[in-house]
N, C-alpha and C positions, 0 to 999 in steps of 0.2 A: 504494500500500500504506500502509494507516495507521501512523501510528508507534505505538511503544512507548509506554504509559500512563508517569506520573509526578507527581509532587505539583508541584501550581500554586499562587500566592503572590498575593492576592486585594485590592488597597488599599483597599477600601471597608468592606472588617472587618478588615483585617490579620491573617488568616488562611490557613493553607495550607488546600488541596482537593485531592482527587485526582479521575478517572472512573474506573468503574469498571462493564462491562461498561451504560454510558451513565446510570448514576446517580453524582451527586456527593455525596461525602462530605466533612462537615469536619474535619480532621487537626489543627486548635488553631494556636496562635501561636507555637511553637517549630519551629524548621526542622528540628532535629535529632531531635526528637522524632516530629515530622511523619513524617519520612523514614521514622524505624524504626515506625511507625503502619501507614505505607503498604504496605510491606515484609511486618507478619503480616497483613494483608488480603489480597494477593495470594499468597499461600501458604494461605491459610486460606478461600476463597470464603463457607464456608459462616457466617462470623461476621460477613456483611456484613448479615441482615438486623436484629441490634442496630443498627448503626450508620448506616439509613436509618429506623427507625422509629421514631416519640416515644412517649414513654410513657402521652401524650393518647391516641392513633389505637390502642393494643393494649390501654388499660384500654375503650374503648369494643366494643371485637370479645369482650372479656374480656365483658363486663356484657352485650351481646346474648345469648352464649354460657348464664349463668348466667338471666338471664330465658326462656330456655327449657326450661331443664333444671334448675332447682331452684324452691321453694319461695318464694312473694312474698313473706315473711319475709328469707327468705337474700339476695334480691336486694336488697330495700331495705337493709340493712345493707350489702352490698356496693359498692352508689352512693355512702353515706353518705360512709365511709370513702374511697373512692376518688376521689371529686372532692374532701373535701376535700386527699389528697393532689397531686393535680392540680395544686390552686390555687396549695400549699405549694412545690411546684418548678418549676410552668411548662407551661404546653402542645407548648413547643419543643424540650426535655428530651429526648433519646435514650434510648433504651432502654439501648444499652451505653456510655452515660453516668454512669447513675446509681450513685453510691456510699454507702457504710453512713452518713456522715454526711448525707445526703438525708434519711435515715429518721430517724435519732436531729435531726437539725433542726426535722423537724416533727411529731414526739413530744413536743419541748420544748416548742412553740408551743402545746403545748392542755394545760395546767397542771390544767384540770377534768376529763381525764380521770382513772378510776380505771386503777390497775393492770390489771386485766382487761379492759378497752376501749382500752386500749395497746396491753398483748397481742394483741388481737382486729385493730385495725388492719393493727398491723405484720402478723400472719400471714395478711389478706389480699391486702396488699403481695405477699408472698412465694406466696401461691398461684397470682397473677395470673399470675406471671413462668414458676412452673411449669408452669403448663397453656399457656402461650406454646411450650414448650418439649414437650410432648406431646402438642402440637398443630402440630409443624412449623414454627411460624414465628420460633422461637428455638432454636439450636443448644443452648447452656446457662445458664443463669440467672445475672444477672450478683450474686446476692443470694442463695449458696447457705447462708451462715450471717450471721444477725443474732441478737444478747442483747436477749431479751423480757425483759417487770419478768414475776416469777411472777405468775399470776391468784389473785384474793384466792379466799379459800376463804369460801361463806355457810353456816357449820355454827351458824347462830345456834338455841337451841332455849330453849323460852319455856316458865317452872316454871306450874303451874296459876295460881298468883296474875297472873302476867304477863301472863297469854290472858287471863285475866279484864279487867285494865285495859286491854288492848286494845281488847275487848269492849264495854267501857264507852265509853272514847272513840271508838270507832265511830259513824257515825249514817248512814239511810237506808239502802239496798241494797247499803254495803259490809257490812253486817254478815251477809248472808244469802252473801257472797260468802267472807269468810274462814272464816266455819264450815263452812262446804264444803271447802274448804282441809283446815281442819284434822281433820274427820270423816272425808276419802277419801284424804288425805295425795298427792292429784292433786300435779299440775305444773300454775300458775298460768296458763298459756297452755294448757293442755288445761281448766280450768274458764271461759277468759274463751269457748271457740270451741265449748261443748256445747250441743248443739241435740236438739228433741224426738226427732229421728230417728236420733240416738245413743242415744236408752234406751231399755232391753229389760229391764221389769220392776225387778229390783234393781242391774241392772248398765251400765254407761254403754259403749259400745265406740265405738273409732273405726276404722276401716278402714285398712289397711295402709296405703293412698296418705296416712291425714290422720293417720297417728301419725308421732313421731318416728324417725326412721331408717329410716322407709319401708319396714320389711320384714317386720311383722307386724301384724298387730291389737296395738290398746289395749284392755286390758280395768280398768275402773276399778271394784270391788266396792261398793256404795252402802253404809255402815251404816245404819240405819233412821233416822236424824236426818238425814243428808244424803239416803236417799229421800225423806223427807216435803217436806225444799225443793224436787229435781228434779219432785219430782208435782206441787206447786203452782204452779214456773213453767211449766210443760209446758202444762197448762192454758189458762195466761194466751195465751205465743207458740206458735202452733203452728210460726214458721216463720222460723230465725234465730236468734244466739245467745240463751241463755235466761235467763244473769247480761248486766244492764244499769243502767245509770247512773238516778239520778232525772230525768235527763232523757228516761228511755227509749231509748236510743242503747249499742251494746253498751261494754264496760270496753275500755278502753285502757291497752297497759304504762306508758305515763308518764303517763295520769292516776291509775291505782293510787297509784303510786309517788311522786308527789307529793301523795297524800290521808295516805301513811304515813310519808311524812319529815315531815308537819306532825305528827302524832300520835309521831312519834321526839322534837320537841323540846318537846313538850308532858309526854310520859310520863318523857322522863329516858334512855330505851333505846333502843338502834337497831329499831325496826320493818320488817321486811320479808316479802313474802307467800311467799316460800322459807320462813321459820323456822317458819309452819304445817306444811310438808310435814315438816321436818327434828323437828319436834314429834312429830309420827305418829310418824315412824319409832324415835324415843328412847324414843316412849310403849310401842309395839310388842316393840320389843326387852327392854325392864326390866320395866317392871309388867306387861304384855302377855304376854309368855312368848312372842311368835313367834318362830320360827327363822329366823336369815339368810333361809336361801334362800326360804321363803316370800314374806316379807317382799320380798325382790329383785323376785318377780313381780306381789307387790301394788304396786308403785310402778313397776311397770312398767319394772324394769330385766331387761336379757338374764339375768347373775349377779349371784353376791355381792361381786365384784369393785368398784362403786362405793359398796355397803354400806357393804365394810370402809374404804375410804378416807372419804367424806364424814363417815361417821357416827364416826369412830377417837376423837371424845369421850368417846365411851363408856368407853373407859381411864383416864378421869379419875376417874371413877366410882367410888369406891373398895368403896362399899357393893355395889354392880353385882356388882363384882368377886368380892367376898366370894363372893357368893352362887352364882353361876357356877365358882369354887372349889372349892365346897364339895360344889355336885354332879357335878364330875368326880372324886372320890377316893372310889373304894368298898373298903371292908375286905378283908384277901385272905379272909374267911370267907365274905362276900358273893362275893366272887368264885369263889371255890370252888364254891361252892351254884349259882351264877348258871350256872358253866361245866358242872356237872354236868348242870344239866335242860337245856340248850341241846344237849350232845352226844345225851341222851337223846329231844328232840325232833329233831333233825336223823333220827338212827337210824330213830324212827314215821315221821316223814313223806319221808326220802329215801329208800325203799323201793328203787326203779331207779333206773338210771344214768340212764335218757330223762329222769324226771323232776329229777332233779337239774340236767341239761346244761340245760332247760326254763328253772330257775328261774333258772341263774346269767346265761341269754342272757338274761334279764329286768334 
C-alpha cells in the first residue's frame, strides 16, 4: 500500500516538493511554508492546475485559441504583448506564481510605452488568465485586480487653418489618404483596408465579418469629394486595398504614423489621423447642424453613447453652447400656440384608437 503523500526536501535547489496525484510540485525554500502550501493543495485539488503550468505553455494555448477565433489584427497584438511579457518573467514562471508586481515590473521596463499601450498590455495579461479560467484549465485567476495608467483620450480636432497646414505639409498619396479621413470622418483602419468591392455607388460598406464588432455592416456615406477619390482609385486597382503608398504597397499603421509625427515636429502640433475623424464629427455637430444620433451612425457607432464621451469638447465650446441654449428656450406664448395646434393636430389625425395604438407601437 502506498504511503501517505508529503513534502520532500530536494539538495540540488534546496527546495521542498511534494506529488501529487504523480505530478510534482515546487512548495519554495521555507519548510514551514512548504508544509502549509502543501496542506491547501490537498484540500483544494482543483488549484493544482496553476501550480503545474507556466505561464509560457497557457499564453501559447491562449494565442492558438485567439488565432482562431479572432481577427489577424487582434492576434498580432496579442503575440506582441504576450511574448514580450514572456520574456519579462521567464518561460518557467507558474501560473499560480505570478504576482501584481510581475506586471507592474514589466510595465516599468518599457518607459516608451504610452499610457494606452500599458493599459492594453496589462488587460491582455489579464484576459489571458480569464479565458484560462472559462476555459477549464484554471480554477481562478491568480490577477483578479491590477491598477491600469487610464488610456489617453485622442479628442484632438484641427480649426480649418490646421487641416490646411496639414494639407500643405502632406506630399504624395498621403494627401489623397487624409482627405478621405477627413470628408467620411471613417476610422483610419476602415480607409487603409477599402477595396473596389466595398463601393456601391456613393457609399462604401463593409460586411459584418470585416467591420468592427462583427455584428453588423459598415456603412461609410461618401460626400462627393471623397466619391471623386474612391472613383478614381477604383479605376486604377480593381483588386486590393485602394489607398496605397508611392511605392504602390497598401498604408500601414506605423508607417502612417510615423509620416505624421515627422509632420507633428515640423508643424508645431501633435498630428494624428484620428483628429480627421474627431474633425468631422466637431464639424458635424456645430457648423453642420447634425444631430447626435445621426451623426452616431454616420461614424458608424451602435449610439450616442461614444459621441457624448469622445467628443464632451464640445463643452468647451462656449459659442457652441450659446447657440444650443438658445434654441432650447421657447417663450410660454410660443409654447402656448405650439401646444394648441399640436393638441389640434393630434385631434385630425388621431381619429381611432387602432390608429393611435399604430403610431405609438411605431
Amino acid at each position: 500500500m502506498a504511503g501517505k503523500s508529503k513534502p520532500f526536501f530536494r539538495k540540488q535547489t534546496q527546495s521542498w516538493y511534494c506529488s501529487i496525484d504523480g505530478r510534482q510540485i515546487r512548495l519554495g525554500k521555507d519548510k514551514q511554508a512548504a508544509e502549509t502550501k502543501f496542506h491547501e493543495l490537498m484540500s483544494d485539488r482543483d488549484s493544482i492546475g496553476s501550480e503545474i503550468t507556466t505561464l509560457y505553455a497557457l499564453s501559447q494555448r491562449y494565442l492558438d485559441w485567439v488565432k482562431e477565433n479572432r481577427k489577424q489584427g487582434t492576434y498580432d497584438n496579442n503575440l506582441r504583448y504576450l511574448k514580450s511579457f514572456i520574456e519579462s518573467v521567464g518561460k518557467r514562471l507558474k501560473v499560480g506564481q505570478i504576482k501584481k508586481h510581475h506586471i507592474t515590473k514589466w510595465a516599468a521596463g518599457n518607459p516608451h510605452w504610452s499610457a494606452t499601450a500599458t493599459n492594453d498590455a496589462i488587460a491582455i495579461v489579464q484576459r489571458m488568465l480569464n479565458w484560462a479560467v472559462e476555459e477549464g484549465y484554471l480554477r481562478y485567476t491568480p490577477l483578479p485586480k491590477v491598477r491600469k495608467p487610464r488610456r489617453q483620450r485622442r479628442d484632438i480636432v484641427y480649426t480649418n487653418d490646421q487641416w490646411q497646414q496639414i494639407k500643405d505639409a502632406a506630399t504624395g498619396p498621403l494627401v489623397e489618404f487624409l482627405d478621405f479621413l477627413y470628408w467620411t470622418g471613417c476610422r483610419p483602419k476602415e480607409a487603409r483596408i477599402v477595396e473596389k468591392k466595398h463601393v456601391h455607388d456613393d457609399l462604401v460598406i463593409f460586411p459584418a465579418d470585416e467591420s468592427k464588432g462583427e455584428t453588423e455592416p459598415r456603412v461609410i456615406f461618401l460626400s462627393p469629394d471623397a466619391k471623386a477619390i474612391i472613383d478614381r482609385l477604383a479605376e486604377l486597382r480593381l483588386e486590393g486595398p485602394l489607398f496605397r503608398n508611392a511605392y504602390g504597397n497598401p498604408w500601414k499603421k506605423d508607417a502612417i504614423k510615423c509620416r505624421l509625427n515627422r509632420m507633428s515636429k515640423k508643424l508645431g502640433f501633435r498630428v494624428i489621423a484620428y483628429g480627421a475623424r474627431h474633425s468631422y464629427a466637431t464639424n458635424a455637430l456645430t457648423t453642420g447642424g447634425v444631430d447626435p444620433i445621426s451623426l452616431a451612425h454616420l461614424m458608424g457607432h451602435k449610439d450616442t453613447a461614444m459621441v457624448s464621451r469622445v467628443y464632451s469638447h464640445l463643452a468647451k465650446n462656449l459659442d457652441y453652447l450659446r447657440s444650443q441654449a438658445a434654441k432650447a428656450v421657447v417663450s410660454p406664448a410660443d409654447s402656448g400656440g405650439a401646444s394648441s395646434n399640436r393638441q389640434q393636430s393630434d385631434q385630425g389625425s388621431c381619429s381611432t384608437g387602432a390608429e393611435v395604438n399604430e403610431e405609438q407601437s411605431v
